[in-house]
ROZA-339200 format. One line per 4 residues: number of its first residue (from 1); for each residue y, z, x of C-alpha. Coordinates in Angstrom, 3 decimals. Layout:
BEGIN
NUM	Y/Z/X ~ ... .
***
This chain:
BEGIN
1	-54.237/-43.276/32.550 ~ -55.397/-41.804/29.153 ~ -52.822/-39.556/28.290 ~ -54.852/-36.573/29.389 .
5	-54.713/-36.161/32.909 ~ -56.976/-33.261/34.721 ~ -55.050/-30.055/36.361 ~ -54.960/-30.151/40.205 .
9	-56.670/-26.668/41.270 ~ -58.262/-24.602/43.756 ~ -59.874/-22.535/41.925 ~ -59.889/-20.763/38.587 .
13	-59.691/-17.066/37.400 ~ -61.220/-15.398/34.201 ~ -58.860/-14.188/32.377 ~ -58.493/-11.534/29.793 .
17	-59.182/-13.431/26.813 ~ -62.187/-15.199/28.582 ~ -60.339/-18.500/28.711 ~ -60.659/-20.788/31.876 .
21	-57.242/-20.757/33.998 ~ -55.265/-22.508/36.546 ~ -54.641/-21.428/40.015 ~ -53.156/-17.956/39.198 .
25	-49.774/-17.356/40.412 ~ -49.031/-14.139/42.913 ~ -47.117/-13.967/46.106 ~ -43.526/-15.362/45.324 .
29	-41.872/-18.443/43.794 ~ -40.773/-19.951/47.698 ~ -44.546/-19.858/48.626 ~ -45.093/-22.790/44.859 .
33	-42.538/-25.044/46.608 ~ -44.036/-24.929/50.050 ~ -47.587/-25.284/49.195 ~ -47.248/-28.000/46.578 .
37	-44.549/-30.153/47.796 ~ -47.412/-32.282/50.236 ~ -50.389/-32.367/47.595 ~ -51.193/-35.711/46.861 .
41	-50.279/-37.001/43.505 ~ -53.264/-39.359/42.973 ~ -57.004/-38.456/42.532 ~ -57.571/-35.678/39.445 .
45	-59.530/-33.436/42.030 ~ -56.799/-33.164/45.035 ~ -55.861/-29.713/46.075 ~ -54.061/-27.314/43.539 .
49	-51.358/-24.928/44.009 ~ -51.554/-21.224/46.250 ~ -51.151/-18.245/44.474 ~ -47.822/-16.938/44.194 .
53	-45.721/-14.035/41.417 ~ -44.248/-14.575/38.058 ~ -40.246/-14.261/38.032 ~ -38.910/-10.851/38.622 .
57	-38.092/-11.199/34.730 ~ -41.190/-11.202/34.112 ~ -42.791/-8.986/36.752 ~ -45.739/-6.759/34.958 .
61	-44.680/-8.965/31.808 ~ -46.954/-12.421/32.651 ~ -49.377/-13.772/34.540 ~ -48.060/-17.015/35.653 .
65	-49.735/-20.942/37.443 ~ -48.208/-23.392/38.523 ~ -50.288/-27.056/39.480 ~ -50.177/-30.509/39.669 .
69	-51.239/-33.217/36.434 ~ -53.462/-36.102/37.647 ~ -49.744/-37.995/36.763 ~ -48.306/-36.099/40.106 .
73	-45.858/-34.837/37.598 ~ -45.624/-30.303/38.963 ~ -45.877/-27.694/36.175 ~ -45.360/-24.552/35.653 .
77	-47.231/-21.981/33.206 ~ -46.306/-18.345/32.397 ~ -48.988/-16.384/29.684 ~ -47.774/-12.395/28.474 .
81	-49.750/-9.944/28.800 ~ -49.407/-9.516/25.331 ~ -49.403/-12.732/24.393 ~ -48.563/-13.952/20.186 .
85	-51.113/-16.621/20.591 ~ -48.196/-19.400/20.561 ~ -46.902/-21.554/22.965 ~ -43.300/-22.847/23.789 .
89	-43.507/-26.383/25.238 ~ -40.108/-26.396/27.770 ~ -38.648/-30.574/28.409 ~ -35.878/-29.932/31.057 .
93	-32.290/-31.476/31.625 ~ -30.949/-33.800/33.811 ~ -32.315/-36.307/34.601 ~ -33.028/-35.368/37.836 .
97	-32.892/-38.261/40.664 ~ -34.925/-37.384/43.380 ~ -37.752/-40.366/44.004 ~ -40.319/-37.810/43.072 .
101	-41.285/-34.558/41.070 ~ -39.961/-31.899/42.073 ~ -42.235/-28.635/42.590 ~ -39.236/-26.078/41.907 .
105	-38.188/-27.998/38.909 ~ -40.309/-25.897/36.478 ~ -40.360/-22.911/38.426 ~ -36.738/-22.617/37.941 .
109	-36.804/-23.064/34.505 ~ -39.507/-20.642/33.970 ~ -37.229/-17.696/34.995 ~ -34.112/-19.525/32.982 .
113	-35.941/-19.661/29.834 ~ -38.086/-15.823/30.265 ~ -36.384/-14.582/27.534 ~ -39.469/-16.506/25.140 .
117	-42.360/-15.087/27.925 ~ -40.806/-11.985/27.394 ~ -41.010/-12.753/23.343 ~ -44.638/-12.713/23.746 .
121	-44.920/-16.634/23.476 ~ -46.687/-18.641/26.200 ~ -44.580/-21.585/28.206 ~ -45.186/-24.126/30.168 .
125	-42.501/-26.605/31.693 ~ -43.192/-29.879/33.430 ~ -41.206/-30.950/36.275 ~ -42.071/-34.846/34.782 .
129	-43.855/-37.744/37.071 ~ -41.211/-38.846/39.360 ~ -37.161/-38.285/38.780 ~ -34.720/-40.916/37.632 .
133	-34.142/-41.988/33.442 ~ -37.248/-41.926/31.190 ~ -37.421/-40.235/27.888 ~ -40.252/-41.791/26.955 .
137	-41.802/-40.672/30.427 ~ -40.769/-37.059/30.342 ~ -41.661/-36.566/26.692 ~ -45.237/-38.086/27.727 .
141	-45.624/-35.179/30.853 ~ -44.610/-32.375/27.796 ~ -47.268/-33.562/25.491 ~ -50.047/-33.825/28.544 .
145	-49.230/-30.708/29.753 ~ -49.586/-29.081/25.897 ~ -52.664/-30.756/26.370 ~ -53.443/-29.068/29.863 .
149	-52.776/-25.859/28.553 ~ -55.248/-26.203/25.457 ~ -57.622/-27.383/27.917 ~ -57.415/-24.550/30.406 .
153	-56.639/-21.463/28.446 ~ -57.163/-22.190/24.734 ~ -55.721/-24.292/22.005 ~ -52.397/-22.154/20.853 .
157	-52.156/-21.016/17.486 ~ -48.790/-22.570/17.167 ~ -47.141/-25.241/19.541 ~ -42.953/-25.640/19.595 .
161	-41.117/-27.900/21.848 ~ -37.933/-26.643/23.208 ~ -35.175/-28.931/24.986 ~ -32.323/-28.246/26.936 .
165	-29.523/-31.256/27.542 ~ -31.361/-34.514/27.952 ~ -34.253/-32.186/27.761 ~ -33.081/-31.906/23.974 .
169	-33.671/-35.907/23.829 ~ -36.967/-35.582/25.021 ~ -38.038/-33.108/22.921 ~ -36.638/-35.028/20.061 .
173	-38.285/-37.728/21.194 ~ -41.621/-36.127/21.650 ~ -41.474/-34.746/17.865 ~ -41.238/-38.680/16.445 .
177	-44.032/-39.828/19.174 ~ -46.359/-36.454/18.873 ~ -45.371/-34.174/15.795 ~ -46.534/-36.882/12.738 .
181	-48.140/-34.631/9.942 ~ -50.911/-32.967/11.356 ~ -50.503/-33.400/15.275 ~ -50.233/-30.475/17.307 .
185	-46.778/-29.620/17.402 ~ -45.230/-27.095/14.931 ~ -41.449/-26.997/15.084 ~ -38.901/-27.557/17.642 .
189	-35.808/-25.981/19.560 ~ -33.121/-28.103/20.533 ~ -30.278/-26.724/22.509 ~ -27.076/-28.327/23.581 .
193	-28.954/-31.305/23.444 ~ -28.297/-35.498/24.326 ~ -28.967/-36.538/20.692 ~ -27.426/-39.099/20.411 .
197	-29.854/-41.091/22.679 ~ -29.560/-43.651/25.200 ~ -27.505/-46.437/23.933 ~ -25.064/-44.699/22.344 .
201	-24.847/-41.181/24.141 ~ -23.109/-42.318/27.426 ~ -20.327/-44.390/25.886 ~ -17.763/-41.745/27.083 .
205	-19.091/-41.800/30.466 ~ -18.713/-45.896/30.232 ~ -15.517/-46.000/29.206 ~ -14.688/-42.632/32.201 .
209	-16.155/-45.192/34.739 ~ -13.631/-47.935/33.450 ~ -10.607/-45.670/32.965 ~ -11.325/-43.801/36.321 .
213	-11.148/-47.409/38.206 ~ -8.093/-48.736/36.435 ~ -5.971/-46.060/37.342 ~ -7.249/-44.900/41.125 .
217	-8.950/-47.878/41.910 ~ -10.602/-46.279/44.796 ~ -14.598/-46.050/43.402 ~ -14.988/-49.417/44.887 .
221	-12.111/-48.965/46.806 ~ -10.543/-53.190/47.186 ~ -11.503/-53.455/50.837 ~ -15.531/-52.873/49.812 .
225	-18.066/-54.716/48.144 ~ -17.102/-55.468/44.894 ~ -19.790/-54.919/41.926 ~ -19.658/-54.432/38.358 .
229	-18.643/-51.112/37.127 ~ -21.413/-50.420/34.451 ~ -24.191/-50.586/37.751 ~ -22.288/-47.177/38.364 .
233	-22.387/-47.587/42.121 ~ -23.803/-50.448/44.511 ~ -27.577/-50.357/44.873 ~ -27.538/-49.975/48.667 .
237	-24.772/-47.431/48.751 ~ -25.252/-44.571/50.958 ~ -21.921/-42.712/48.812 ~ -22.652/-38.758/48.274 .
241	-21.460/-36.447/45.840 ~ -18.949/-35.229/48.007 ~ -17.881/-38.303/49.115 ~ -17.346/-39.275/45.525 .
245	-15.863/-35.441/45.041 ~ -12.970/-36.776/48.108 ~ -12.167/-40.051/46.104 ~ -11.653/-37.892/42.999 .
249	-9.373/-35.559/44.901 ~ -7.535/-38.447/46.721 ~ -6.835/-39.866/43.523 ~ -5.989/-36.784/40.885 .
253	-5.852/-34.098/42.741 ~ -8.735/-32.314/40.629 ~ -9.415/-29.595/43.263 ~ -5.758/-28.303/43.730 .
257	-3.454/-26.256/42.116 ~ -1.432/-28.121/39.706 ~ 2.038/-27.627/41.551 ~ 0.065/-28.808/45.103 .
261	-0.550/-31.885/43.275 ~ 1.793/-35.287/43.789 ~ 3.736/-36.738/40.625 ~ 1.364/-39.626/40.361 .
265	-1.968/-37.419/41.077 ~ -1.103/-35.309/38.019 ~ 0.193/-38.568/36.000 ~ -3.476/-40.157/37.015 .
269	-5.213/-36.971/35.707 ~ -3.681/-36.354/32.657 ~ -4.307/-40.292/31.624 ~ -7.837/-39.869/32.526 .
273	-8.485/-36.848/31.038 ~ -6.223/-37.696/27.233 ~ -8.092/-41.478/27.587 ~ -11.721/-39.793/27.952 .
277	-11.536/-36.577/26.259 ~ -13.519/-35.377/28.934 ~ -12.606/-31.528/30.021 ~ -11.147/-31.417/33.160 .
281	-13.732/-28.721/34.492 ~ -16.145/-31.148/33.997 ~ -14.504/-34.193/35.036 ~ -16.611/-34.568/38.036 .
285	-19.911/-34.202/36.946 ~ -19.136/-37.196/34.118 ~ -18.088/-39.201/37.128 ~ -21.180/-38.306/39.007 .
289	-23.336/-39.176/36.048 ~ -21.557/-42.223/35.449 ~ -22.069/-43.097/39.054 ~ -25.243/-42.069/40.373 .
293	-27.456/-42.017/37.061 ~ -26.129/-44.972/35.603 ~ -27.059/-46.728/39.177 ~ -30.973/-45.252/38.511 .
297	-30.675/-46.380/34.886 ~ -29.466/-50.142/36.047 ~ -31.011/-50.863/39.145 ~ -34.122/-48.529/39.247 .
301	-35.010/-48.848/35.337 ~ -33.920/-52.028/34.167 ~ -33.995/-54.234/36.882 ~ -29.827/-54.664/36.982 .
305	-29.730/-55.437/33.912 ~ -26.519/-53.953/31.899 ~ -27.307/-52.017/28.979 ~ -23.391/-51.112/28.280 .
309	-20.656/-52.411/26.544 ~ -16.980/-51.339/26.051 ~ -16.077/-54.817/24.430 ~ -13.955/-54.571/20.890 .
313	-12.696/-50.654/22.572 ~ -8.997/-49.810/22.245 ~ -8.310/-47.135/24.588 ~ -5.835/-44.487/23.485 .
317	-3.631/-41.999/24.982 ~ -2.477/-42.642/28.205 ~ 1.163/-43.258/28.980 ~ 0.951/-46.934/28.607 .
321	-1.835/-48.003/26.273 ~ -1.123/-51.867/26.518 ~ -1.028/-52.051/30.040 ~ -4.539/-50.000/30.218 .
325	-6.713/-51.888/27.779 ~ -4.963/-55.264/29.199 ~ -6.084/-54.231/32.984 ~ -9.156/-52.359/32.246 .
329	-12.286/-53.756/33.445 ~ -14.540/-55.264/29.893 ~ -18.110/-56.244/29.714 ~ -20.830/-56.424/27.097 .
333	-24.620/-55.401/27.063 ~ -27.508/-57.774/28.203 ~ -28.958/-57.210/24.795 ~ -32.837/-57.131/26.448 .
337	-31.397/-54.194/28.731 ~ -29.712/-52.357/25.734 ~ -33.008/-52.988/24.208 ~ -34.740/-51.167/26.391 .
341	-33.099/-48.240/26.995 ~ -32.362/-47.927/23.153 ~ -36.075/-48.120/22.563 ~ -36.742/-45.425/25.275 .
345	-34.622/-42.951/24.255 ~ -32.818/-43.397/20.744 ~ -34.118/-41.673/18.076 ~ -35.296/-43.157/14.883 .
349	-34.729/-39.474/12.584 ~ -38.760/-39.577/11.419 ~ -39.326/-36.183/11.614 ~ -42.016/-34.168/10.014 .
353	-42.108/-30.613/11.137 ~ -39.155/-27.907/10.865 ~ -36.192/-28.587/13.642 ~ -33.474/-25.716/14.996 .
357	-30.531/-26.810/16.800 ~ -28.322/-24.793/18.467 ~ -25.203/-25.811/20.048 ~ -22.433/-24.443/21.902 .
361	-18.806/-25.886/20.146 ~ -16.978/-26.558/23.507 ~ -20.211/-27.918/25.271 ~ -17.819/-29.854/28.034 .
365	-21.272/-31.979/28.778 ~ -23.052/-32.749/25.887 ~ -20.400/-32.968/23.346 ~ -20.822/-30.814/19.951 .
369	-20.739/-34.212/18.060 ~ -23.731/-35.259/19.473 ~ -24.940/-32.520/16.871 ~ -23.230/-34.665/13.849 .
373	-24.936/-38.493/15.272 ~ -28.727/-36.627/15.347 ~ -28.050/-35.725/11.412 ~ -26.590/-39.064/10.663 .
377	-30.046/-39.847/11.974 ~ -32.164/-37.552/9.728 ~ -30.187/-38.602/7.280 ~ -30.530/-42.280/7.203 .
381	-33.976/-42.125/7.776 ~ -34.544/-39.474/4.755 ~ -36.033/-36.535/6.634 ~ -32.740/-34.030/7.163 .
385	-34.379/-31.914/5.002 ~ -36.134/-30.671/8.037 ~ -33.370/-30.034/10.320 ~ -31.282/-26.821/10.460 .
389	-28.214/-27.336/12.653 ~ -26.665/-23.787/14.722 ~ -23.327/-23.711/16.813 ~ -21.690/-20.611/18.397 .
393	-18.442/-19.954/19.922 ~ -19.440/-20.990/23.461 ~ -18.332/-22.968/26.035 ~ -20.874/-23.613/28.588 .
397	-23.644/-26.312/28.329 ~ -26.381/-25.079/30.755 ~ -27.173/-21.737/29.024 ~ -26.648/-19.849/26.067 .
401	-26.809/-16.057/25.099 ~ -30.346/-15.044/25.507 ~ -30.073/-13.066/22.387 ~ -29.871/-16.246/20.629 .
405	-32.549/-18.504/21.979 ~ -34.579/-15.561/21.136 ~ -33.016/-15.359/17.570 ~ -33.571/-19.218/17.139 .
409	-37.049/-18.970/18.182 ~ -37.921/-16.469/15.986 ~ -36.452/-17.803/12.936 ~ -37.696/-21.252/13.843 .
413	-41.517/-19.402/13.833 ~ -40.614/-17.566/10.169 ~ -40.035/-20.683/9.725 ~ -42.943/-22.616/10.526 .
417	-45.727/-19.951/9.115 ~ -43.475/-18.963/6.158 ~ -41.843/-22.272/5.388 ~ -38.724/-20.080/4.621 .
421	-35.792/-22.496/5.790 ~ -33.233/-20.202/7.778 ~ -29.316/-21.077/7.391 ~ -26.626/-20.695/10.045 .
425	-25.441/-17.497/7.822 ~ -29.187/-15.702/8.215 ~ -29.568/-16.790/11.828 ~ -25.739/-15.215/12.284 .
429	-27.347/-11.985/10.591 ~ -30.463/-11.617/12.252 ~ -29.161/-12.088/16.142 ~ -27.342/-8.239/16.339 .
433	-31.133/-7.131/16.316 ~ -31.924/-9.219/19.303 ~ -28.374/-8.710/20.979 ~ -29.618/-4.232/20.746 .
437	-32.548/-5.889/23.033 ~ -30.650/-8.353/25.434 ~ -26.691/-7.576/25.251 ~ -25.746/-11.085/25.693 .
441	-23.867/-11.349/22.708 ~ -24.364/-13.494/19.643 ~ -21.659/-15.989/19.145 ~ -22.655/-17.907/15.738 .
445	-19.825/-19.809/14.042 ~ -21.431/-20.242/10.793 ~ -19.306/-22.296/8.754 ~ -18.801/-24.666/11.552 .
449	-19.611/-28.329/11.178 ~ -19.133/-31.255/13.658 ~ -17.077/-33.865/13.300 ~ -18.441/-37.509/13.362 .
453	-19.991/-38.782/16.480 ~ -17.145/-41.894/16.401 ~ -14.365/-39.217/16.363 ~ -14.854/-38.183/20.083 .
457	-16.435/-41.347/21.290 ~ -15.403/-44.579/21.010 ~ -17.495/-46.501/18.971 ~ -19.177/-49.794/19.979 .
461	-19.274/-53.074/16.939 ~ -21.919/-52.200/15.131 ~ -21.932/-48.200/15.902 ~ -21.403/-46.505/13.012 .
465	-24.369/-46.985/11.225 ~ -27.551/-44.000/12.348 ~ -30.236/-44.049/13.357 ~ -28.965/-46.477/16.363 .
469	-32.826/-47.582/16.695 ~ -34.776/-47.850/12.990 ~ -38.589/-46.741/12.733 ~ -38.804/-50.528/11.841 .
473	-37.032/-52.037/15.383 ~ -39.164/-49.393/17.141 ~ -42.090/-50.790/15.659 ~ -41.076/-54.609/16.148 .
477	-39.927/-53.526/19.865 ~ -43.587/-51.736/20.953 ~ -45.053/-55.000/20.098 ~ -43.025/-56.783/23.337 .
481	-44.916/-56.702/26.782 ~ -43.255/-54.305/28.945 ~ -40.581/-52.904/26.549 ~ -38.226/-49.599/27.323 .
485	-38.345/-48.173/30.889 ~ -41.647/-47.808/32.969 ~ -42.667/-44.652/33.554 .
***
């Protein structure tokens, strides 16, 4: 494929600039799922999406598409009615796990995110080629969709990437493969985002999956096929999410009330929880990552290969340390595997065009520290001047106020066409204007600053030192047949 693959349509509507569009969206967002979910994902001219309505957010606000890329990867496309002439590029979360796109993927997101349709910007959101792990993947679907979108309405007169989660690492990763000086990208939003990439960024899960299985020892349980812990979960296992959820419960009692909890259920917990750091409100979503996503990363990316290591950790406050890191399970990195999944979705810091983060401080997902490894990055590579780093008193990781991703986007575009650099104390004083629009509150904590990555994770040999993957070993690394993660 070249890069640039051909919307999948029906038909196309004049619209009211005069610019060629997609399949134009009106009927209702059930009737997108329904009548994409069986078109083929193969020849550029197969069958395109029915019509079908804009979110209610945006109801008399947009005129929205959705379609197919010649990738099979579903999109989804909202344009104001009184559109700025920009566009907002959205990479989603996850990653997702399901075998193939998904056709609700972007949907969804469009009516998350409406707060930038309703700001007058354009957006379009890819639901990305298949599911599973693959930065490199997903940030490819964002650029040929920007691409789509130039090609079926009209090239925008400026382009920002926005990520969400891991959606922040591939929109990190799409500014150092697509937003070199004078490619098409402007500036770019990332919030609550992975930045700390692939190699490095799931250490606390690693050592969770270790620490879980030395004290409940119940995910293998000893009567079941035995297999190494960092594969996250046997390949053929037919476990579920709430079958996991019942050995989490069996073991620390998660679900009930403290005082319906047994002495060693509560002695279990409160190891695995001062061990990790992990909250406990999000205890079982780190376990399901560190099960079912590390098993797509292993088995259905790297072909079993282990790209983690917990060799040289000391593991710290449980009620017996010693007996913990003498009985906890230890292994180290295939270092081809690590390769690849460090050159898919580290980041190197080369970044040429203006970068707003904006993080909540108790995140319980994507840790606030992640924040302080991506400007190690910058740094070591010699571009932080380009980064402006946000946090707010928040403690959710899957949204934020509304008032301030539309506060962040506009100071990110002041920024861009006026090259005046915003600070967390200007961004702090320009949300209340946004907040009289939205009411969602603005929550900025500007003189906040995040600790080192290494203070909340454990660091690896070797894992102090940022970027985790140079410009120079990503060049060296492109150069090996079949490097990273297919997409």
């Amino acid at each position: 494929m070249d890069g640039t693959p051909k919307a999948r349509r029906t038909r196309r509507f004049r619209s009211a600039s005069g610019g060629r569009r997609l399949a134009a969206v009106a009927g209702g967002f059930a009737v997108v799922v329904a009548a994409t979910a069986a078109a083929p994902a193969g020849g550029a001219d197969a069958r395109g999406s029915d019509p079908v309505a804009c979110p209610t957010e945006l109801t008399a606000k947009a005129t929205c598409y959705t379609g197919q890329d010649a990738n099979g990867a579903y999109y989804a496309i909202a344009l104001p009615k009184e559109w700025n002439g920009s566009l907002v590029l959205h990479a989603h979360g996850g990653p997702d796990l399901g075998a193939a796109s998904d056709p609700q993927r972007s949907v969804e997101d469009l009516a998350r995110w409406s707060v930038m349709v309703d700001q007058g910007y354009a957006w379009a959101g890819s639901s990305y080629r298949r599911g599973g792990y693959g930065t490199r993947m997903a940030a490819t679907d964002t650029e040929n969709l920007r691409r789509l979108f130039a090609r079926e309405f009209r090239t925008p007169k400026r382009t920002y990437l926005h990520g969400q989660s891991w959606g922040g690492n591939v929109a990190a990763k799409a500014v150092e493969m697509f937003a070199s000086d004078g490619g098409p990208y402007d500036g770019a939003l990332l919030t609550n985002g992975v930045l700390a990439g692939g190699s490095r960024g799931y250490d606390y899960r690693v050592d969770l999956r270790v620490v879980y299985q030395y004290y409940c020892g119940n995910h293998p349980r000893p009567s079941e096929p035995q297999y190494p812990l960092w594969s996250g979960l046997r390949e053929d296992s037919t476990m579920t999410s709430s079958g996991l959820r019942a050995r989490l419960q069996e073991c620390t009692g998660l679900a009930s009330a403290p005082q319906d909890r047994t002495a060693l259920q509560q002695r279990n917990l409160d190891d695995i929880l001062a061990v990790t750091r992990i909250p406990e409100r999000t205890l079982e979503s780190h376990l399901r990552f560190a099960t079912f996503t590390f098993r797509d990363i292993v088995h259905g990316r790297l072909g079993g290969r282990n790209p983690f290591s917990n060799e040289g950790v000391r593991y710290t406050g449980s009620h017996d340390d010693d007996a913990l890191n003498a009985g906890v399970q230890r292994f180290a990195a295939d270092p081809s595997a690590l390769r690849d999944l460090s050159y898919d979705s580290d980041l190197t810091g080369r970044v040429s065009i203006p970068v707003l983060t904006l993080h909540a401080i108790d995140d319980p997902t994507a840790f606030v520290e992640h924040e302080a490894a991506y400007r190690a990055a910058l740094h070591g590579a010699g571009r932080d001047r380009h980064l402006v780093q946000t946090f707010t008193r928040e403690s959710e990781h899957s949204g934020l106020s509304p008032s301030e991703y539309a506060n962040s986007l506009a100071a990110l575009d002041i920024w861009v066409r006026h090259g005046t650099r915003p600070t967390p104390s200007s961004l702090a004083a320009s949300c209340p204007s946004f907040d009289a629009v939205y009411g969602t509150g603005c929550f900025y904590e500007a003189g906040f600053r995040p600790a080192a990555y290494a203070s909340r994770v454990n660091p690896r040999p070797g894992g102090l030192s940022w970027p985790a993957m140079t410009a120079d070993q990503e060049r060296q690394w492109s150069r090996v047949p079949g490097v990273g993660i297919a997409p």
